[in-house]
PAMI-893074 format. One record per residue (C-alpha): x, y, z. Coordinates in steps of 0.2 Angstrom, whole numbers, plus 5000, padded with zeros to 4 digits. Layout:
<recs>
XYZ/...
</recs>
This chain:
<recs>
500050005000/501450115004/502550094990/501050124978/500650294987/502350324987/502550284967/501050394966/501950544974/503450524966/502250534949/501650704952/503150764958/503950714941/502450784934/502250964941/504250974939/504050924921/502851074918/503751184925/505151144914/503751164901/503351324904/505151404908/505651314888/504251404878/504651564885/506451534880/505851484864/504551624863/505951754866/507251674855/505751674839/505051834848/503151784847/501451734856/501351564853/499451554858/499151684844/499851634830/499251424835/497351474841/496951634831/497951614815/497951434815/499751404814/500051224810/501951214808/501951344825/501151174834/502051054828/503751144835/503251174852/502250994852/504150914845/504951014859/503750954872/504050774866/505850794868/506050874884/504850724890/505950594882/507450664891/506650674907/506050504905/507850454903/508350534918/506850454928/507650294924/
</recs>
């Protein structure tokens, strides 16, 4: 029981660390391109915009999977 709640823990600890990682790259990545990422996706409908920030999500995740390990 212990170890479960524990796993579960250590989860969102991951989790919440993972975000704020998240959120600390697309403002680098904001400032570097120097735009409003929700702009350009939601009101212009900037497909190519997406699939950068959603390749940079997945390889942040993939090395912090790694380092989990």
């Amino acid at each position: 029981m212990w170890k479960i709640l524990g796993n579960i823990i250590e989860m969102c600890v991951y989790a919440a660390v993972y975000m704020i990682i998240m959120l600390v790259a697309l403002k680098i990545v904001g400032a570097i391109f120097s735009t409003d990422f929700e702009k350009k996706i939601s009101e212009e409908g900037n497909i190519g915009l997406a699939m950068i920030c959603a390749c940079l999500f997945m390889g942040i995740a993939i090395l912090l999977s790694a380092v989990v390990k």
